[in-house]
PyMOL Python script that loads the backbone (N, CA, C, O; Angstrom):
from pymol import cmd

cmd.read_pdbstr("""\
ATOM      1  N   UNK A   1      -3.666 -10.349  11.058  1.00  0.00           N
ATOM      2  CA  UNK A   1      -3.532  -9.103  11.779  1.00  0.00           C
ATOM      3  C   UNK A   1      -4.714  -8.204  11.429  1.00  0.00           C
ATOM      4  O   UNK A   1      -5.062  -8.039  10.259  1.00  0.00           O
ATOM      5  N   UNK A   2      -5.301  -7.651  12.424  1.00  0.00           N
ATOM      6  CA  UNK A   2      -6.413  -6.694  11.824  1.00  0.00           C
ATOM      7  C   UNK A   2      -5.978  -5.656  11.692  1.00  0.00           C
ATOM      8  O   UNK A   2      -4.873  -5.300  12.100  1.00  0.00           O
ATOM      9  N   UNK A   3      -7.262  -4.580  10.732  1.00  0.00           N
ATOM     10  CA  UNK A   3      -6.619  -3.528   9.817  1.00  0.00           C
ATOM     11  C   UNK A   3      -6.411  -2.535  10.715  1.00  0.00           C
ATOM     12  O   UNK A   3      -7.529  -2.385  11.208  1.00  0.00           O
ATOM     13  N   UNK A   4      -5.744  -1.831  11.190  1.00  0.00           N
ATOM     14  CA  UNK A   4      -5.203  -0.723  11.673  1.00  0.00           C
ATOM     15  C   UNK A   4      -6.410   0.735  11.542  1.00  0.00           C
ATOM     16  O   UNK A   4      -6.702   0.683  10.348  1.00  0.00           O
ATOM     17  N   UNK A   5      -6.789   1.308  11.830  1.00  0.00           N
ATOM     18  CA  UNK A   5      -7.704   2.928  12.029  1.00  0.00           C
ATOM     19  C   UNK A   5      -6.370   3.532  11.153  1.00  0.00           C
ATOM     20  O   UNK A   5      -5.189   3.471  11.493  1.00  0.00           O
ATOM     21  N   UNK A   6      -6.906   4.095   9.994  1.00  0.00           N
ATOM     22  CA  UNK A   6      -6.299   5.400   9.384  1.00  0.00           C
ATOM     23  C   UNK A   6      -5.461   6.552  10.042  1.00  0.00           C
ATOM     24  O   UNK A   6      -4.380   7.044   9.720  1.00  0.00           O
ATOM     25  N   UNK A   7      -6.555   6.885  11.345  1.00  0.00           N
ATOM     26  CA  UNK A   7      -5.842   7.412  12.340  1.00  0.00           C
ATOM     27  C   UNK A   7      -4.825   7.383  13.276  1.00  0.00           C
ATOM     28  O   UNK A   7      -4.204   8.230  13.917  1.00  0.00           O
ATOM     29  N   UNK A   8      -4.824   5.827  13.154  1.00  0.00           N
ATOM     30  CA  UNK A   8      -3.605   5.616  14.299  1.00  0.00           C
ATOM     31  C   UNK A   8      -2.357   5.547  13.721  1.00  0.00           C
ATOM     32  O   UNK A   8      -2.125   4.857  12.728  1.00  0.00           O
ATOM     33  N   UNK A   9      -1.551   6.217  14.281  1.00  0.00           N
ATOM     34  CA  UNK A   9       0.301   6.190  14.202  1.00  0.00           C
ATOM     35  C   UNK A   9       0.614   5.158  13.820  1.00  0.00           C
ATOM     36  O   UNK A   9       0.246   4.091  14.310  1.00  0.00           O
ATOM     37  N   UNK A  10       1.350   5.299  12.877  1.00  0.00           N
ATOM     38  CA  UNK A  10       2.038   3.811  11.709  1.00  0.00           C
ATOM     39  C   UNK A  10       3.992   4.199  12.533  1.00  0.00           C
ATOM     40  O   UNK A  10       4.716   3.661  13.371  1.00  0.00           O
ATOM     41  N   UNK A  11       4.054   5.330  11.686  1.00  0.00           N
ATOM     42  CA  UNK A  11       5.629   5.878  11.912  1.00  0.00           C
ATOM     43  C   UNK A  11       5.981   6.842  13.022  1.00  0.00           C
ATOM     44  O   UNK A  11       6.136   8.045  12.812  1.00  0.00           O
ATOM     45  N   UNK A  12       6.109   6.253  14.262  1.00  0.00           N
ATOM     46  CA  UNK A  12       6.812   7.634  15.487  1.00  0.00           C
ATOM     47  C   UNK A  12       7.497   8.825  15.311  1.00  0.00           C
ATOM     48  O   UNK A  12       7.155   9.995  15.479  1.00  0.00           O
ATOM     49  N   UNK A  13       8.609   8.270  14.913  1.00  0.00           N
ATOM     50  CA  UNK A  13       9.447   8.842  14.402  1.00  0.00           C
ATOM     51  C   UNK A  13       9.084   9.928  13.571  1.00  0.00           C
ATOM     52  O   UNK A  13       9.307  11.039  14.053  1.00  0.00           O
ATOM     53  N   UNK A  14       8.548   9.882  12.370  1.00  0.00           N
ATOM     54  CA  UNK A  14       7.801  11.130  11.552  1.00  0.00           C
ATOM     55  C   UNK A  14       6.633  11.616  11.654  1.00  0.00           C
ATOM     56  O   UNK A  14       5.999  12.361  10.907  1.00  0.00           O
ATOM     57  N   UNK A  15       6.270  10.913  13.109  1.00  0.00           N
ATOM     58  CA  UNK A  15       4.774  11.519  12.640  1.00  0.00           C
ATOM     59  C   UNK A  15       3.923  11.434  11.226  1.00  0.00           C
ATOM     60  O   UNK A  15       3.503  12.332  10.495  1.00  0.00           O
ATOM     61  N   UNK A  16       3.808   9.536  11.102  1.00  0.00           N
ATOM     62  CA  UNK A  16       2.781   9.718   9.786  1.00  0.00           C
ATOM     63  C   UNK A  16       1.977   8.279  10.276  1.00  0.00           C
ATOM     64  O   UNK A  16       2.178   7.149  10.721  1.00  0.00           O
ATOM     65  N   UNK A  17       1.042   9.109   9.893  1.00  0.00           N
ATOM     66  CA  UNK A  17      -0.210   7.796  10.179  1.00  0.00           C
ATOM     67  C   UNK A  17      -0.705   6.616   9.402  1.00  0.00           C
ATOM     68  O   UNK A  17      -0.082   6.695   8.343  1.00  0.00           O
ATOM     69  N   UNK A  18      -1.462   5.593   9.345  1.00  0.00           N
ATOM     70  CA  UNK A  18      -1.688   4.674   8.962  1.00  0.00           C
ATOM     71  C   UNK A  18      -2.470   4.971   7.477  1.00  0.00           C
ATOM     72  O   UNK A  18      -1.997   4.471   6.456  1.00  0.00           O
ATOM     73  N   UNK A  19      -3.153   5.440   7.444  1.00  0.00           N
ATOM     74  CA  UNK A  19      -4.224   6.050   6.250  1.00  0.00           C
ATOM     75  C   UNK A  19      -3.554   6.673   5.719  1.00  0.00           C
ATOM     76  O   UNK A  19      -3.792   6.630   4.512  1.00  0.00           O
ATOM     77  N   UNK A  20      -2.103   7.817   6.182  1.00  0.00           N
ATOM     78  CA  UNK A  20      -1.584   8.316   4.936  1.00  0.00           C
ATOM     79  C   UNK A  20      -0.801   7.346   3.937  1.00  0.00           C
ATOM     80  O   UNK A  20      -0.847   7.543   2.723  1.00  0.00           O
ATOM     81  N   UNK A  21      -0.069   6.274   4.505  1.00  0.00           N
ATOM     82  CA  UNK A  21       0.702   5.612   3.847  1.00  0.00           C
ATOM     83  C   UNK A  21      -0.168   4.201   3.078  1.00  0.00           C
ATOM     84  O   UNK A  21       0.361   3.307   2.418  1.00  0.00           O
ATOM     85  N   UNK A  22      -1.433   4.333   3.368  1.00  0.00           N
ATOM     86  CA  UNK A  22      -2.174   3.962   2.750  1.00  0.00           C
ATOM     87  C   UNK A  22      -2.303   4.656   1.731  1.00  0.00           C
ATOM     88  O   UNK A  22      -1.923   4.164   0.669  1.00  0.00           O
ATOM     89  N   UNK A  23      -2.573   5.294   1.735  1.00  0.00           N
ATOM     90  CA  UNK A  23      -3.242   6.735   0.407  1.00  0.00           C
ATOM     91  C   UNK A  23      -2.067   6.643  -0.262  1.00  0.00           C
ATOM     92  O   UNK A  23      -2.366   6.317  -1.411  1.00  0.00           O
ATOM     93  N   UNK A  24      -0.492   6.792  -0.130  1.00  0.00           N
ATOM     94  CA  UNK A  24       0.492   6.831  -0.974  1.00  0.00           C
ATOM     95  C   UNK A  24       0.842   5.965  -1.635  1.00  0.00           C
ATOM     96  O   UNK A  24       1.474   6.147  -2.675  1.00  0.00           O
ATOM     97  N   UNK A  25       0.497   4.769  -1.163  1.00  0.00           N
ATOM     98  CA  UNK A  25       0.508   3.477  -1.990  1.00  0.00           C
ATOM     99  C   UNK A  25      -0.470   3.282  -2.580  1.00  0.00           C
ATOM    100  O   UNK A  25      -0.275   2.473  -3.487  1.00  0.00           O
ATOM    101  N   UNK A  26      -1.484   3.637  -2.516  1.00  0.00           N
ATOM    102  CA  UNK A  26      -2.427   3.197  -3.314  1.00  0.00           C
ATOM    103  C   UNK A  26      -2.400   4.358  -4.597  1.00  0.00           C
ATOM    104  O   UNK A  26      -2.581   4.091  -5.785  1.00  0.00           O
ATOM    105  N   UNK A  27      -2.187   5.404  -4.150  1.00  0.00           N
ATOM    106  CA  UNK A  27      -1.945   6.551  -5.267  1.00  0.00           C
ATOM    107  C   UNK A  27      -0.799   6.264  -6.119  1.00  0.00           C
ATOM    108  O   UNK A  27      -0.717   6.444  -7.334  1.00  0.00           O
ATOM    109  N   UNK A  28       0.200   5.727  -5.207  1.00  0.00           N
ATOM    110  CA  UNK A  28       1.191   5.707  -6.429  1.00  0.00           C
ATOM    111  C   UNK A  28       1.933   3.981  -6.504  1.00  0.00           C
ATOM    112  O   UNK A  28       3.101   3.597  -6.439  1.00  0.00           O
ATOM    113  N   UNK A  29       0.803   3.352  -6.646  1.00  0.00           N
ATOM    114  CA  UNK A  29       1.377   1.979  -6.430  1.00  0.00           C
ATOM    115  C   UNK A  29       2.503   1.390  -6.623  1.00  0.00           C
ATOM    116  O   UNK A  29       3.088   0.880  -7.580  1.00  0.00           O
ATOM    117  N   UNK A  30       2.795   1.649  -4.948  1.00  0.00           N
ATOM    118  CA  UNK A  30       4.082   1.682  -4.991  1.00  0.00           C
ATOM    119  C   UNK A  30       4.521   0.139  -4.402  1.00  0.00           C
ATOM    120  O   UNK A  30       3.752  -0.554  -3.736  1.00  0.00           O
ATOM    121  N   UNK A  31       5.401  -0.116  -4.641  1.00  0.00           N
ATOM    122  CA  UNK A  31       6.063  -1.533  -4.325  1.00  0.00           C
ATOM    123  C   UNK A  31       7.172  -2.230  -3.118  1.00  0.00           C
ATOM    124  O   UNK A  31       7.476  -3.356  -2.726  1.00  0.00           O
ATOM    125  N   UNK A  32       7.487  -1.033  -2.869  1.00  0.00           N
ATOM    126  CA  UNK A  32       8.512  -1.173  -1.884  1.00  0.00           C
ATOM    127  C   UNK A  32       8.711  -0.335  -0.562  1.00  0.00           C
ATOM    128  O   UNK A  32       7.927   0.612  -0.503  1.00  0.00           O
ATOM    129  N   UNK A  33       9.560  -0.450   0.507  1.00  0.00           N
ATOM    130  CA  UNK A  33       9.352   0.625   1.425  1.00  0.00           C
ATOM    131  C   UNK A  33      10.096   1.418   0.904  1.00  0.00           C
ATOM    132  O   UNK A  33       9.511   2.436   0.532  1.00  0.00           O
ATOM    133  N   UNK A  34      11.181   1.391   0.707  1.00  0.00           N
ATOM    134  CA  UNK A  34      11.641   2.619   0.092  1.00  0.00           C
ATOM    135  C   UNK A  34      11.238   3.795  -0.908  1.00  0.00           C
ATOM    136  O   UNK A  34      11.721   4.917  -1.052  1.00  0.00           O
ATOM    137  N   UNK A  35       9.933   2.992  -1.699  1.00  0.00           N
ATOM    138  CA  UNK A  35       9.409   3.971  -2.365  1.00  0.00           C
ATOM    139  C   UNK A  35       8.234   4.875  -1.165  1.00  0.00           C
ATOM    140  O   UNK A  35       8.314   6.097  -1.042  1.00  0.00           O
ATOM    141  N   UNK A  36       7.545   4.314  -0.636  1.00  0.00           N
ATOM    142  CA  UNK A  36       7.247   5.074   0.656  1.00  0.00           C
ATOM    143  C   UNK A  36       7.708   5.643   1.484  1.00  0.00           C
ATOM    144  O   UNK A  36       7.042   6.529   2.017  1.00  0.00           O
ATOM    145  N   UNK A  37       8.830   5.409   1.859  1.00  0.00           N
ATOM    146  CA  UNK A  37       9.784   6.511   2.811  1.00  0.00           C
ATOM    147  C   UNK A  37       9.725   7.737   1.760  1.00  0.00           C
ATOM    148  O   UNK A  37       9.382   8.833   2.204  1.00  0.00           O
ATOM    149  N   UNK A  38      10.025   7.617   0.457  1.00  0.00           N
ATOM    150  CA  UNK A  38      10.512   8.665  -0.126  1.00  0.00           C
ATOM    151  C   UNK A  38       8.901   9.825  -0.896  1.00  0.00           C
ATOM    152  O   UNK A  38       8.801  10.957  -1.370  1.00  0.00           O
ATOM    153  N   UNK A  39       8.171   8.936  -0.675  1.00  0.00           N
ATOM    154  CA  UNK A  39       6.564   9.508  -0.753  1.00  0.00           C
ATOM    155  C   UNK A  39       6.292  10.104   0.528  1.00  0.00           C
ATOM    156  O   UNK A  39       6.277  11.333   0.463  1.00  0.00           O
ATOM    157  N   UNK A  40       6.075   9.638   1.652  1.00  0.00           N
ATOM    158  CA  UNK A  40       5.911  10.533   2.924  1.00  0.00           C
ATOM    159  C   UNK A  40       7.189  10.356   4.072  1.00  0.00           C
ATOM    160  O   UNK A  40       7.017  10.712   5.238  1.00  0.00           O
ATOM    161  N   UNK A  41       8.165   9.911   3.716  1.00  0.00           N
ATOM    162  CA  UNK A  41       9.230   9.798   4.982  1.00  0.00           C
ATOM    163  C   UNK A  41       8.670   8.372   5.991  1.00  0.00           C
ATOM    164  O   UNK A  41       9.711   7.834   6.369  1.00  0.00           O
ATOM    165  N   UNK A  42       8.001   7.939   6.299  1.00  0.00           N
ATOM    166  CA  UNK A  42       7.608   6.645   7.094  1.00  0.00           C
ATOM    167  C   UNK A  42       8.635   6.175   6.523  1.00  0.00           C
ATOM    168  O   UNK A  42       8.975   6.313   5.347  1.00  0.00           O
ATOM    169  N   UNK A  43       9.447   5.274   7.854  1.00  0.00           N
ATOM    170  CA  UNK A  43      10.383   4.476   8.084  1.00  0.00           C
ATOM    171  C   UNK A  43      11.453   5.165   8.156  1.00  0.00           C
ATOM    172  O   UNK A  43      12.303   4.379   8.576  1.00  0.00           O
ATOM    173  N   UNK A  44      11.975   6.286   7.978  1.00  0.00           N
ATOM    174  CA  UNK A  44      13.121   6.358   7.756  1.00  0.00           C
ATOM    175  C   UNK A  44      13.548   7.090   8.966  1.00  0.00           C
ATOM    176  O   UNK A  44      14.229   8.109   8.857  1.00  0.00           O
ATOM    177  N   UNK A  45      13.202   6.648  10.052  1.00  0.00           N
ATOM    178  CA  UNK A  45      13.543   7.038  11.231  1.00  0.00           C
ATOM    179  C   UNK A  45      14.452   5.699  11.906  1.00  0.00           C
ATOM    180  O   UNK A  45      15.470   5.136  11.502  1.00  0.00           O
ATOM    181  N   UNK A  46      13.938   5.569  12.622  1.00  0.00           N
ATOM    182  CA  UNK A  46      14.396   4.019  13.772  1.00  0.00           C
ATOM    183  C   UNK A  46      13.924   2.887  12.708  1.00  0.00           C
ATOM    184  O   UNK A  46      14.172   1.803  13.235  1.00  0.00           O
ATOM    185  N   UNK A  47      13.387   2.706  11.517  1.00  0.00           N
ATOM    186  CA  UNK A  47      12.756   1.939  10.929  1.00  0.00           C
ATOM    187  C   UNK A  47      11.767   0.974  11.652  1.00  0.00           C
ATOM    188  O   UNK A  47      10.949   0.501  10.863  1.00  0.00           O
ATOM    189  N   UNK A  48      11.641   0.609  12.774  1.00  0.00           N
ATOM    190  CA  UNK A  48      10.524  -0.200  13.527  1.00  0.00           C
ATOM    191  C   UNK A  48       9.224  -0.407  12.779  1.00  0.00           C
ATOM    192  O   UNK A  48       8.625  -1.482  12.731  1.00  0.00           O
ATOM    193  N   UNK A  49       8.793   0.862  12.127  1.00  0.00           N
ATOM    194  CA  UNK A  49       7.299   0.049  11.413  1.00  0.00           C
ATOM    195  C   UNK A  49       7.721  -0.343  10.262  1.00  0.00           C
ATOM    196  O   UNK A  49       6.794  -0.416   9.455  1.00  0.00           O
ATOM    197  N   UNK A  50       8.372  -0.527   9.991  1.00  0.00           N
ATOM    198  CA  UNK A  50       8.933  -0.956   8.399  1.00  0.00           C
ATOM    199  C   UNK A  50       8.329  -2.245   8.298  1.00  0.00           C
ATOM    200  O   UNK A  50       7.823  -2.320   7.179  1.00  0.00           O
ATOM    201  N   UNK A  51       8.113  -3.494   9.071  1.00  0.00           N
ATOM    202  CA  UNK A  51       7.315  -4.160   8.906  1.00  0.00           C
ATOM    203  C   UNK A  51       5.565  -4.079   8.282  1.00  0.00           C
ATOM    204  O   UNK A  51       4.921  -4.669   7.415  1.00  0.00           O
ATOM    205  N   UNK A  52       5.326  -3.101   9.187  1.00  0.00           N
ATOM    206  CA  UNK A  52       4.305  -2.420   8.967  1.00  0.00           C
ATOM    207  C   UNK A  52       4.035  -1.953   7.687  1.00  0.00           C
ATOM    208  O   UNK A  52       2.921  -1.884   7.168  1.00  0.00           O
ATOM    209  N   UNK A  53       5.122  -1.629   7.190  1.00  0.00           N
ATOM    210  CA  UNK A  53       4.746  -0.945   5.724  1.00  0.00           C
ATOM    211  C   UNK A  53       4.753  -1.461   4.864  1.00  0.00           C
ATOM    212  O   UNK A  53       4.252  -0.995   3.840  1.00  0.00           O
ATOM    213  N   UNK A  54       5.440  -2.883   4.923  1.00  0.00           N
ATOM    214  CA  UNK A  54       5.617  -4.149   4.470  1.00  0.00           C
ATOM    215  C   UNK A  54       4.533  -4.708   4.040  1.00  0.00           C
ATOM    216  O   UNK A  54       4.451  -5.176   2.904  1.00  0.00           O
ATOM    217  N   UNK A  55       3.363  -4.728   5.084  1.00  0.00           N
ATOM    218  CA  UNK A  55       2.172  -5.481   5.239  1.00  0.00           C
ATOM    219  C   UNK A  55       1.054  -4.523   4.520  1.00  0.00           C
ATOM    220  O   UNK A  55      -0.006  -4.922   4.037  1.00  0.00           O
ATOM    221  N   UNK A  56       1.410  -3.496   4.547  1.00  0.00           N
ATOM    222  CA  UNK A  56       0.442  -2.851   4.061  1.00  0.00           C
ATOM    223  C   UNK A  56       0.495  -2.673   2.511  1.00  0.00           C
ATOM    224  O   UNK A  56      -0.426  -2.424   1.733  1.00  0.00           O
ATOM    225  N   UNK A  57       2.190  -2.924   2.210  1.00  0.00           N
ATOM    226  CA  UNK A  57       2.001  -2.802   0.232  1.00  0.00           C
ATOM    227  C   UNK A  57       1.378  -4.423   0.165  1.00  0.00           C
ATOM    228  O   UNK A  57       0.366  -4.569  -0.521  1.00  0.00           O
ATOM    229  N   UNK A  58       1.766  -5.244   0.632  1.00  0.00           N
ATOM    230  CA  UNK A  58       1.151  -6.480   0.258  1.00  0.00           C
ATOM    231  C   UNK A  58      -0.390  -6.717   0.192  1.00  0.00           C
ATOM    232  O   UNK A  58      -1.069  -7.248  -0.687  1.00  0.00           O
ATOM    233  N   UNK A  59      -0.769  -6.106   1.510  1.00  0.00           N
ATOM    234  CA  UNK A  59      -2.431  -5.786   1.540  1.00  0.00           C
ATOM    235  C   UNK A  59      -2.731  -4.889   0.253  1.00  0.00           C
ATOM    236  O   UNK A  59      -3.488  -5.407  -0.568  1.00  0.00           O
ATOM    237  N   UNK A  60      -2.429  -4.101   0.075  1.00  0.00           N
ATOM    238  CA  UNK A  60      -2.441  -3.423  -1.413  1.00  0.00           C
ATOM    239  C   UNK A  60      -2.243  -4.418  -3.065  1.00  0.00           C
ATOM    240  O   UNK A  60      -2.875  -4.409  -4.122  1.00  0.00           O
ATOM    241  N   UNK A  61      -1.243  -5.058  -2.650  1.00  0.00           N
ATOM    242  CA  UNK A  61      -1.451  -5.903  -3.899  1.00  0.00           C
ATOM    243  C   UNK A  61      -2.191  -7.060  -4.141  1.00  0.00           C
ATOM    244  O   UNK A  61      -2.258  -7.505  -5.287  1.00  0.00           O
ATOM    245  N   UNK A  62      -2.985  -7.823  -2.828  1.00  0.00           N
ATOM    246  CA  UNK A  62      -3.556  -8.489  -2.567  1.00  0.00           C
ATOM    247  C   UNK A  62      -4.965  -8.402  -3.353  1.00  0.00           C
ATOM    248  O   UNK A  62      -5.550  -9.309  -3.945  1.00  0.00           O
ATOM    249  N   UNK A  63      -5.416  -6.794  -3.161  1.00  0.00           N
ATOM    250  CA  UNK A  63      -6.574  -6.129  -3.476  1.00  0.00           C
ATOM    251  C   UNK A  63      -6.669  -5.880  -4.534  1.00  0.00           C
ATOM    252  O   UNK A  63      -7.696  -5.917  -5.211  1.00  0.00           O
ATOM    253  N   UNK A  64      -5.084  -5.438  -5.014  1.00  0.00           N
ATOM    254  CA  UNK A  64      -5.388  -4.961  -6.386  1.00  0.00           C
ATOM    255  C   UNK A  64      -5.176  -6.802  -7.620  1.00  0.00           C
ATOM    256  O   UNK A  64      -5.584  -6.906  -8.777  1.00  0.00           O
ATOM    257  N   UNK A  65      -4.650  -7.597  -7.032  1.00  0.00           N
ATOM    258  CA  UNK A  65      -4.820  -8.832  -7.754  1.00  0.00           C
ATOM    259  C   UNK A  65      -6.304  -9.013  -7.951  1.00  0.00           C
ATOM    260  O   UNK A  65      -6.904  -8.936  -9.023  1.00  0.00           O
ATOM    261  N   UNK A  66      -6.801  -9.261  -6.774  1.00  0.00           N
ATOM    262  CA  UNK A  66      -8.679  -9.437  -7.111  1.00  0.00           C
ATOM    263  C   UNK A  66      -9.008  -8.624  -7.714  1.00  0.00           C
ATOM    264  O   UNK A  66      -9.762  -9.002  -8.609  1.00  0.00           O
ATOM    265  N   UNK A  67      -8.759  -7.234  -7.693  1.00  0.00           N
ATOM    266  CA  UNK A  67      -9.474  -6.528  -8.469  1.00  0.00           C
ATOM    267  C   UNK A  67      -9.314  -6.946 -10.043  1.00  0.00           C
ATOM    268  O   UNK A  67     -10.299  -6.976 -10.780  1.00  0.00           O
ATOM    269  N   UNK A  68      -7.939  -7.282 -10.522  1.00  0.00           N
ATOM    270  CA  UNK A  68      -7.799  -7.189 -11.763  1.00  0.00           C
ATOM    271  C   UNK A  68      -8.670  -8.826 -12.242  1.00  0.00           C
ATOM    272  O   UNK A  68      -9.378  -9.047 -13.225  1.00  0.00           O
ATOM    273  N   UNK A  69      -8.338  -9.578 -11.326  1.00  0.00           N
ATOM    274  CA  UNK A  69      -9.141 -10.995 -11.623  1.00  0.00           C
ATOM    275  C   UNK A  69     -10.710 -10.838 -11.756  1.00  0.00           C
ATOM    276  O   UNK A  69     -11.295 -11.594 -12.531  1.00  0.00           O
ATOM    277  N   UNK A  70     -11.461  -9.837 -10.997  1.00  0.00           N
ATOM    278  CA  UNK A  70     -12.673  -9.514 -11.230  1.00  0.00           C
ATOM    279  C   UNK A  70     -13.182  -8.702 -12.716  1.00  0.00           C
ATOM    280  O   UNK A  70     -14.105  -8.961 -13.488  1.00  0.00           O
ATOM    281  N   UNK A  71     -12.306  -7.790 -12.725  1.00  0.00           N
ATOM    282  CA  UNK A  71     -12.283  -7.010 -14.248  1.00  0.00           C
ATOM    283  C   UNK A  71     -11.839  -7.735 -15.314  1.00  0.00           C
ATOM    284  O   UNK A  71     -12.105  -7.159 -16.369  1.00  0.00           O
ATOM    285  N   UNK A  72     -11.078  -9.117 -15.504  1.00  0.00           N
ATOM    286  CA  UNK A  72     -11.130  -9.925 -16.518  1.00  0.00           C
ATOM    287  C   UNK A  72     -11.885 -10.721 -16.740  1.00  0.00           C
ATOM    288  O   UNK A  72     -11.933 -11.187 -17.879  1.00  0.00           O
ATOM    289  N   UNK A  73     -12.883 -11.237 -15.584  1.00  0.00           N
ATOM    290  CA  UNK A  73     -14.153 -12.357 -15.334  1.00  0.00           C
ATOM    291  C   UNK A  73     -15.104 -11.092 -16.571  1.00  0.00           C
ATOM    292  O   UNK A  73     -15.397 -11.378 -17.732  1.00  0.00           O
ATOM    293  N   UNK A  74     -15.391  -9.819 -15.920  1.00  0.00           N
ATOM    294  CA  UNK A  74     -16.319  -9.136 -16.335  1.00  0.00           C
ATOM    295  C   UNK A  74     -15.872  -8.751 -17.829  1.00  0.00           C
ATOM    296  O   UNK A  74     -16.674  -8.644 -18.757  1.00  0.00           O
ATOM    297  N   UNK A  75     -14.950  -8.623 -17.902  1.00  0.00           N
ATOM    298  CA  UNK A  75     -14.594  -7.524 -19.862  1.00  0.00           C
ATOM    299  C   UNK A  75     -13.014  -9.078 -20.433  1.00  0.00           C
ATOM    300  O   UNK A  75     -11.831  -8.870 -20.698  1.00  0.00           O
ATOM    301  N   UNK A  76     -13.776 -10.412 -20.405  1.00  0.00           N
ATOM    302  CA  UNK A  76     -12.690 -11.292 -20.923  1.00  0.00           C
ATOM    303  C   UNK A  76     -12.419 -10.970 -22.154  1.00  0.00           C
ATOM    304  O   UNK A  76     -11.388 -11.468 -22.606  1.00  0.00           O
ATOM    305  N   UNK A  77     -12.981 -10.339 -22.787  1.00  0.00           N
ATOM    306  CA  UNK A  77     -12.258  -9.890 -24.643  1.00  0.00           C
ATOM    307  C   UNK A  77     -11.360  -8.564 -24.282  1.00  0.00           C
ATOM    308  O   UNK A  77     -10.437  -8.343 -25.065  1.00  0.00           O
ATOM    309  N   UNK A  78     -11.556  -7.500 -22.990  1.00  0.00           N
ATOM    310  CA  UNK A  78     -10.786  -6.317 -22.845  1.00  0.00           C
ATOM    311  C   UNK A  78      -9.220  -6.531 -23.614  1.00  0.00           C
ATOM    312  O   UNK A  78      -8.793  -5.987 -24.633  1.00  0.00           O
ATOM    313  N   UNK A  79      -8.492  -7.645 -22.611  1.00  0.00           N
ATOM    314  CA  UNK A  79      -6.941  -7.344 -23.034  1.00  0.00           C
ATOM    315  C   UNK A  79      -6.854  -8.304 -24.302  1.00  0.00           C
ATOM    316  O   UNK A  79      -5.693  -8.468 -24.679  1.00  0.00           O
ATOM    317  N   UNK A  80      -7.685  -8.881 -24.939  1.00  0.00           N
ATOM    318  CA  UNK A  80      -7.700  -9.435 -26.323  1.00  0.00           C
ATOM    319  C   UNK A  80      -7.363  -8.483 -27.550  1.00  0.00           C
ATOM    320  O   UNK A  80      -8.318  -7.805 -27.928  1.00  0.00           O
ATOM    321  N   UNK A  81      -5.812  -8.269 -28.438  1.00  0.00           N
ATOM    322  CA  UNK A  81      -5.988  -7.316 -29.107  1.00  0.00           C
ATOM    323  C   UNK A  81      -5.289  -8.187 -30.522  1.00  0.00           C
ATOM    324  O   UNK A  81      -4.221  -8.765 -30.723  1.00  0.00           O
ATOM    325  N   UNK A  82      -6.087  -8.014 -31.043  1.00  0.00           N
ATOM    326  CA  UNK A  82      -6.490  -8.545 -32.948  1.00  0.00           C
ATOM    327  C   UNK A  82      -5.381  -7.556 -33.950  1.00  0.00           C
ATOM    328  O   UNK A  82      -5.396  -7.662 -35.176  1.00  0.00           O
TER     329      UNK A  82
END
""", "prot")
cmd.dss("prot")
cmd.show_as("cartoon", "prot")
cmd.util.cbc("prot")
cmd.orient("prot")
């Protein structure tokens, strides 16, 4: 699926867009929809994008897995503690 514009409407129902519920998950890495409904209200209308929001914590953890696999390639003694 391609990535969605920040701008475009995620949730009808509340009026919240794609980039905000981006920003809330990534700010507060969050795990579930329910922790996002309760960060900006998305989903908790008709629930319909709830899929949507689905895809987007996963895209989030996707990113943040590589990231952490890249930061252990680079600092492999970091989580080493003596």
């Amino acid at each position: 699926m391609p990535e969605a514009a920040d701008d475009k409407m995620l949730c009808y129902c509340r009026n919240v867009r794609y980039g905000v519920v981006r920003k809330v998950i990534a700010e507060g890495d969050l795990r579930s929809p329910e922790q996002v409904t309760a960060a900006c209200s998305a989903g908790s209308g008709c629930r319909s994008c709830r899929p949507e929001i689905e895809e987007l914590i996963a895209e989030h953890r996707r990113r943040h897995r590589g990231l952490l696999r890249w930061l252990r390639r680079l600092f492999p003694s970091a989580g080493a503690r003596g």
